[in-house]
C-alpha positions as CSV (number, residue, x, y, z in Angstrom):
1,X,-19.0,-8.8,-4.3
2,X,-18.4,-5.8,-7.0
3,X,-17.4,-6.5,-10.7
4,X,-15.6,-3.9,-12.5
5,X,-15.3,-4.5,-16.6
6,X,-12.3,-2.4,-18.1
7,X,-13.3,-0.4,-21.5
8,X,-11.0,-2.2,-23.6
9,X,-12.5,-5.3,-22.3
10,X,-16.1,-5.8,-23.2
11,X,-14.9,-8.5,-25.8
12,X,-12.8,-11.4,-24.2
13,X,-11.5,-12.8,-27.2
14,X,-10.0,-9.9,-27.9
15,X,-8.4,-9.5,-24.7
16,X,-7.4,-13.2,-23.9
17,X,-6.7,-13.8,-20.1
18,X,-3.8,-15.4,-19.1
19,X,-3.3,-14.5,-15.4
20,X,-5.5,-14.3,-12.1
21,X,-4.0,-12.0,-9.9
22,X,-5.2,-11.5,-6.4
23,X,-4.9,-8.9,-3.4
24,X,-5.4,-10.3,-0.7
25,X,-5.4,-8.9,3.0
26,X,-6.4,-8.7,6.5
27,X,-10.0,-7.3,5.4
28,X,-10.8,-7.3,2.1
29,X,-9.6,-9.7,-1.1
30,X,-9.4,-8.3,-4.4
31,X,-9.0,-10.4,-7.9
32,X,-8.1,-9.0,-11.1
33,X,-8.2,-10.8,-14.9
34,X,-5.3,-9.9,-16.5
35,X,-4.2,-10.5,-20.1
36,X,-0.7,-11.1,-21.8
37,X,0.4,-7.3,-22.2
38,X,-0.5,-7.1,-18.8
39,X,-3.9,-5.2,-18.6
40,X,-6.7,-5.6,-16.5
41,X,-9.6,-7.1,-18.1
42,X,-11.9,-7.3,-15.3
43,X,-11.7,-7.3,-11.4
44,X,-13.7,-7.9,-8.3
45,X,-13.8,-6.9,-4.5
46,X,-15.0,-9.1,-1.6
47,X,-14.7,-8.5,2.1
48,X,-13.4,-12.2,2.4
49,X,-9.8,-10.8,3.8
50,X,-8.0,-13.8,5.8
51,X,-10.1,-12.5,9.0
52,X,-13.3,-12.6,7.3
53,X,-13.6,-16.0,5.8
54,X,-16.4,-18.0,5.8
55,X,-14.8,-20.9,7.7
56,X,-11.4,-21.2,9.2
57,X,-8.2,-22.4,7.5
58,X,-7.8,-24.0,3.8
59,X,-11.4,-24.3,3.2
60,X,-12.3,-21.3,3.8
61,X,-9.8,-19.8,1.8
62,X,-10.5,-22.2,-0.9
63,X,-14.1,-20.8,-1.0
64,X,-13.5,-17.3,-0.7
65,X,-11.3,-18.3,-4.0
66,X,-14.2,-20.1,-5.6
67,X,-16.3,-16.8,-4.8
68,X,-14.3,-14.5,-6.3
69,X,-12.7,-15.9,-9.2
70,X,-14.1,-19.4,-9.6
71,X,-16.3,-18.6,-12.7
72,X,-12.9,-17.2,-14.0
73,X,-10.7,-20.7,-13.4
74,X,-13.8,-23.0,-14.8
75,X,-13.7,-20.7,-18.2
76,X,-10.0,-20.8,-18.1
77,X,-9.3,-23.8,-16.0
78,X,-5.6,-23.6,-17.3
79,X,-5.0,-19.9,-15.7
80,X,-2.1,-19.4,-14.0
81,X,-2.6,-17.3,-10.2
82,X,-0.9,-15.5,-8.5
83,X,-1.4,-13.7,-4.8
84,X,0.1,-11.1,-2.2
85,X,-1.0,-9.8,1.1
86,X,-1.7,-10.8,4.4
87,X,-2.6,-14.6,2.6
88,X,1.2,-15.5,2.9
89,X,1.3,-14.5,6.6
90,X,1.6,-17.2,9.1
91,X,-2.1,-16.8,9.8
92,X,-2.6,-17.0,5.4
93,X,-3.2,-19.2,3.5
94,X,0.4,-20.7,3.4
95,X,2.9,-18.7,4.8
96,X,5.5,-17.2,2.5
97,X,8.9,-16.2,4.6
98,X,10.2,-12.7,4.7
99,X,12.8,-11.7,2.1
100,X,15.7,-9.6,3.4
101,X,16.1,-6.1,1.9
102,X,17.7,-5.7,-1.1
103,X,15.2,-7.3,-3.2
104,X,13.4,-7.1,-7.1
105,X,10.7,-9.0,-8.0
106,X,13.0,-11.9,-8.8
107,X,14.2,-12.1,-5.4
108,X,10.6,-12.4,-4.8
109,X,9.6,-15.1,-7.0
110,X,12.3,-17.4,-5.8
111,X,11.5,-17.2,-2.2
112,X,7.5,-17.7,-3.1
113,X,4.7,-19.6,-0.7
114,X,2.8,-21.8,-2.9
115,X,-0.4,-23.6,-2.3
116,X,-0.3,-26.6,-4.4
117,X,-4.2,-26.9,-5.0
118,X,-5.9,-23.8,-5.4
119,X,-8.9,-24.4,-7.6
120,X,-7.0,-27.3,-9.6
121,X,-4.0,-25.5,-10.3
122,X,-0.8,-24.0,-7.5
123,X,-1.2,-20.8,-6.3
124,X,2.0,-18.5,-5.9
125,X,1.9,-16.0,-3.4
126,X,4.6,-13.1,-2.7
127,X,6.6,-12.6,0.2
128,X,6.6,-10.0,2.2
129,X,10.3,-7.9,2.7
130,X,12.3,-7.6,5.5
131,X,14.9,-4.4,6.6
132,X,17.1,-4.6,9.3
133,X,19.3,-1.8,9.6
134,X,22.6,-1.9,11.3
135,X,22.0,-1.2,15.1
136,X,18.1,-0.9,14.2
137,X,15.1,-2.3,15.0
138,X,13.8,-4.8,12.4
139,X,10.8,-3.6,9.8
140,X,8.6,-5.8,7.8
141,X,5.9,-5.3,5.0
142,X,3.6,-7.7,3.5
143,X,2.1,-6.7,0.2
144,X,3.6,-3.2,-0.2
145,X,6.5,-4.6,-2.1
146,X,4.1,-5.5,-4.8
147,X,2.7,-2.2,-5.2
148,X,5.8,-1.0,-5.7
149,X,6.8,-3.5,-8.1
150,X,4.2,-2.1,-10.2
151,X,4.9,1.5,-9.6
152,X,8.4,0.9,-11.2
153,X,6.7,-1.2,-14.0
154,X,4.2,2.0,-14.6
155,X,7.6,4.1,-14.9
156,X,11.0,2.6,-15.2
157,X,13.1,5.5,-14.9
158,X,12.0,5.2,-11.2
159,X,14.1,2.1,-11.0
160,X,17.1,3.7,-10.7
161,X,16.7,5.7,-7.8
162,X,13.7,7.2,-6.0
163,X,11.2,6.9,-3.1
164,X,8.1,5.5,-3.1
165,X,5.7,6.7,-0.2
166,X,2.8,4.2,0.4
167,X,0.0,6.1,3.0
168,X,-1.8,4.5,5.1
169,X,-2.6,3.2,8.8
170,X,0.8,1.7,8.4
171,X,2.6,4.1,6.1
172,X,5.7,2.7,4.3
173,X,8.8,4.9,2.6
174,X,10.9,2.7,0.4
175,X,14.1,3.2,-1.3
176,X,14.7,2.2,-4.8
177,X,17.7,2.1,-6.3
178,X,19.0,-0.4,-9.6
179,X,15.5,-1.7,-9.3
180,X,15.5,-3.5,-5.9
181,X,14.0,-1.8,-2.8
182,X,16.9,-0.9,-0.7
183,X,15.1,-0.4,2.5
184,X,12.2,1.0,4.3
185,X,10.7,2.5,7.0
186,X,7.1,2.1,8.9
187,X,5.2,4.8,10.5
188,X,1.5,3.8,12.3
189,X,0.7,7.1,11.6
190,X,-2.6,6.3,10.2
191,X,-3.3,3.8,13.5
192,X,-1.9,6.4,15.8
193,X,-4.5,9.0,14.4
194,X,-7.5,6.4,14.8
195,X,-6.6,5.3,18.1
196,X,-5.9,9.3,19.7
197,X,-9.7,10.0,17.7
198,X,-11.6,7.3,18.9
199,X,-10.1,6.2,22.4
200,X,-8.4,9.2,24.0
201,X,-9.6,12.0,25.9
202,X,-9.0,13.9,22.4
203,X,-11.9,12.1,20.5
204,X,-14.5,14.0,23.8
205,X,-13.8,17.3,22.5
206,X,-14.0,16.1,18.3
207,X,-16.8,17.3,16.1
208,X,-18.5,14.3,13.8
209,X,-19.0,17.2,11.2
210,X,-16.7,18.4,8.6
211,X,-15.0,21.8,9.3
212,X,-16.1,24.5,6.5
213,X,-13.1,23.3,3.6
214,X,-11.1,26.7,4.6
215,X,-10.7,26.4,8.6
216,X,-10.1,22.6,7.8
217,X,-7.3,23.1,5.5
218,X,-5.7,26.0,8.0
219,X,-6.2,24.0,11.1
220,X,-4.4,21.0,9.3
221,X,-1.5,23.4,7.6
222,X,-1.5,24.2,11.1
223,X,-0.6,20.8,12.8
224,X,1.9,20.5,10.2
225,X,3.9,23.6,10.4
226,X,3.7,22.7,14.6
227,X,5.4,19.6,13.6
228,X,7.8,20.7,11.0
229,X,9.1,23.7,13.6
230,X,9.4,21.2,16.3
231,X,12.0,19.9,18.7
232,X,13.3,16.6,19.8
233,X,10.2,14.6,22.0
234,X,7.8,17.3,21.5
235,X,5.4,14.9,20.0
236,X,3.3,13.5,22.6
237,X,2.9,17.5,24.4
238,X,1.7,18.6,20.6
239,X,-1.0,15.6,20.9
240,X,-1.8,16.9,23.9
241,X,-2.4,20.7,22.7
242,X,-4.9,19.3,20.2
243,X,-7.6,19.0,23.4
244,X,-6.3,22.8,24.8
245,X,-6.5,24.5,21.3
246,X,-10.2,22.7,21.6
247,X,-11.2,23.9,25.2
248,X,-9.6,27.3,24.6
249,X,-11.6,27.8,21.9
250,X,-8.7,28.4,19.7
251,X,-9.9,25.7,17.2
252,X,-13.6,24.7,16.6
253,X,-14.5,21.3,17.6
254,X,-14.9,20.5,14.2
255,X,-11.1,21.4,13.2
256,X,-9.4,19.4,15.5
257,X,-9.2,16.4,14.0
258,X,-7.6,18.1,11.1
259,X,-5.0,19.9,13.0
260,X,-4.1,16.2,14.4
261,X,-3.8,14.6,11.1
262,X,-1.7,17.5,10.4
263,X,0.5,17.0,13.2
264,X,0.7,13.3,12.6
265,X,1.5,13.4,9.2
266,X,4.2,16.6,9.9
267,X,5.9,14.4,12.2
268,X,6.2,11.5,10.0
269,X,7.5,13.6,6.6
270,X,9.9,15.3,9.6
271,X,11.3,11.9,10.3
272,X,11.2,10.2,6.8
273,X,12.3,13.2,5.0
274,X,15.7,13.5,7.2
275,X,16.3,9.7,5.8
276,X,17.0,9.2,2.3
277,X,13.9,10.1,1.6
278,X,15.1,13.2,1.6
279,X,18.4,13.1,-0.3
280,X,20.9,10.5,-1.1
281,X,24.8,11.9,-1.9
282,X,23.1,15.2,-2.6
283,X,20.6,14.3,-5.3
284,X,16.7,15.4,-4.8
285,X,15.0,11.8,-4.7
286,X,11.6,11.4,-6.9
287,X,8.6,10.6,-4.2
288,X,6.2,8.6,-5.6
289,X,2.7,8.4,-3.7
290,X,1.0,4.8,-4.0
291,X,-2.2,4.3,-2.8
292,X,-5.7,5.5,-2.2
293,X,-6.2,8.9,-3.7
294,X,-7.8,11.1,-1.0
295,X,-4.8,10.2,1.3
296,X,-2.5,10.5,-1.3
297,X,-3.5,14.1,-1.9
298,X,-3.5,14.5,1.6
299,X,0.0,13.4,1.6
300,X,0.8,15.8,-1.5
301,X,-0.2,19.0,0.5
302,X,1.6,18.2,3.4
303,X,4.7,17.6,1.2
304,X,4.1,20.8,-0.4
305,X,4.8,22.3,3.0
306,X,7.6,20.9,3.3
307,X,9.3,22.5,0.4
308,X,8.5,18.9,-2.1
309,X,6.3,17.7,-5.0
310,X,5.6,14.5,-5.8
311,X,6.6,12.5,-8.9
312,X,3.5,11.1,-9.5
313,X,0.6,10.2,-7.2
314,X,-0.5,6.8,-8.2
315,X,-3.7,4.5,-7.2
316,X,-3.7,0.9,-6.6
317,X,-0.7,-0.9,-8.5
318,X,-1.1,-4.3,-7.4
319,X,-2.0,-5.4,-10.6
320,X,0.7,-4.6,-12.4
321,X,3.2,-5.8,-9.6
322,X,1.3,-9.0,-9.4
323,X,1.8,-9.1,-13.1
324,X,5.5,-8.6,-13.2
325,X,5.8,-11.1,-10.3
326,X,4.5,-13.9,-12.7
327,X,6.9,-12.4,-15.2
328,X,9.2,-13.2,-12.7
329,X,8.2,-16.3,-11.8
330,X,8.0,-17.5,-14.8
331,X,4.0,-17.9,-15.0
332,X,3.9,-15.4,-17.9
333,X,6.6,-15.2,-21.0
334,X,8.6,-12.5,-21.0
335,X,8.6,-11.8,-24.7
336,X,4.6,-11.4,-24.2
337,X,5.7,-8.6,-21.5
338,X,8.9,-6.7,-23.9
339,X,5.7,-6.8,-25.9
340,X,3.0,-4.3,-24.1
């Protein structure tokens, strides 16, 4: 387990805590001290996700609890805590329903799991958001609506209307608009990558070593103008030409994976991009990256081929959507919030 003390935070009575706040998910669980203004006074990482515990069901999440944050609630036994993530899925913790799109955090709040004895005190833990669209298929997320709870708490003015692009195995676009996420779309683009690289015929002709930074960033500009320039169902034949541009020689072995993360990524901003994430009644939407920042940068360069520059490319905003969620909930007063 890692321990991360912020600056402003070497002195606890200065900075009094009044919320635990935890991320948890499939892999990994993450808990964050957080004060009254709603900073982070000190947080830890575990790999205790819900398919790592050390025994099944409520005792094992009580003790990956006790591990990561127990010191914490014996200090402060009166703390109230808070959770999103995979630990309100049906295989969590205790399973907190999917809300139906629009939804703020308030929607949120009122539709919370709870567990009633976490460590002494109830646990609250986020739902996750559903979209159905009419004559589409459903889409779900499960923690991502808290991330973006606390990108709209970093800037407000994104409230009113914008995008916010989380990356990842499971990529999500959200609309925003009058501070409720309107809707969303999922692309496995991150999962699709992984499973072409490491159990296709693809993966045979892949280099483990890193392209020189130039033929990388061409053959991956490359994958993405293929995709931007292509044609209805061409996808799975531009997979393909990722293995002949490899035994033609025309790409080094190295390269290849970077032409198809380009290609995978193109086809996603192709698709979301045509959405509202590309305009809404003519106006430009703000896109707002959330999430880890080597993908998110990855993310901004492929936008920037497609003619768009990101609002702002954040990292992990859990904590401060975790944060406004117990605003919401009531767990925290909101005058100590107007405050920060």
């Amino acid at each position: 387990m890692e321990t991360c003390l912020s600056p402003a935070a070497a002195d606890l009575v200065t900075a009094r805590p009044a919320l635990v706040a935890l991320d948890w998910g499939t892999s990994s669980l993450r808990a964050f001290l957080m004060d009254a203004r709603g900073g982070v006074i000190a947080e830890r990482s575990s790999n205790r996700g819900i398919r790592h515990l050390a025994q099944p069901g409520e005792v094992g999440f009580t003790l990956a609890l006790a591990e990561i944050a127990g010191d914490w609630l014996g200090q402060w036994p009166g703390l109230p805590r808070v959770a999103s993530g995979m630990v309100g899925s049906a295989q969590g913790w205790r399973e907190a329903p999917y809300v139906d799109c629009p939804a703020d955090t308030g929607v949120l709040a009122g539709r919370a799991g709870r567990v009633e004895n976490a460590l002494g005190r109830p646990l609250l833990i986020a739902p996750g958001l559903r979209y159905e669209p009419a004559g589409g298929a459903p889409d779900v997320m499960r923690g991502e609506e808290i991330q973006i709870a606390g990108a709209l708490a970093m800037q407000p003015r994104w409230a009113k209307r914008a995008c916010i692009v989380l990356p990842g195995t499971h990529s999500k676009w959200a609309w925003i608009e009058d501070g409720r996420i309107t809707g969303f779309r999922t692309y496995m683009t991150g999962e699709l990558y992984a499973v072409l690289r490491g159990h296709s015929l693809l993966g045979q002709l892949m280099s483990e070593e890193r392209a020189e930074a130039g033929v990388a960033a061409q053959a991956f500009a490359d994958g993405l103008a293929r995709a931007r320039d292509s044609g209805p169902g061409d996808l799975s034949h531009q997979i393909f030409a990722t293995r002949t541009l490899g035994l033609t020689g025309r790409l080094p072995a190295a390269a290849l994976a970077d032409y198809l993360s380009g290609l995978l990524i193109g086809h996603e901003l192709v698709s979301a991009l045509a959405q509202r994430g590309g305009r809404d009644d003519g106006e430009v939407l703000p896109l707002v990256l959330v999430g880890d920042a080597a993908l998110s940068r990855r993310y901004a360069e492929a936008l920037a081929a497609f003619g768009r520059t990101p609002a702002a490319q954040l990292g992990n905003t859990a904590p401060q959507g975790l944060f406004r969620f117990a605003c919401a909930a009531g767990l925290i007063d909101e005058p100590a919030l107007a405050a920060s």
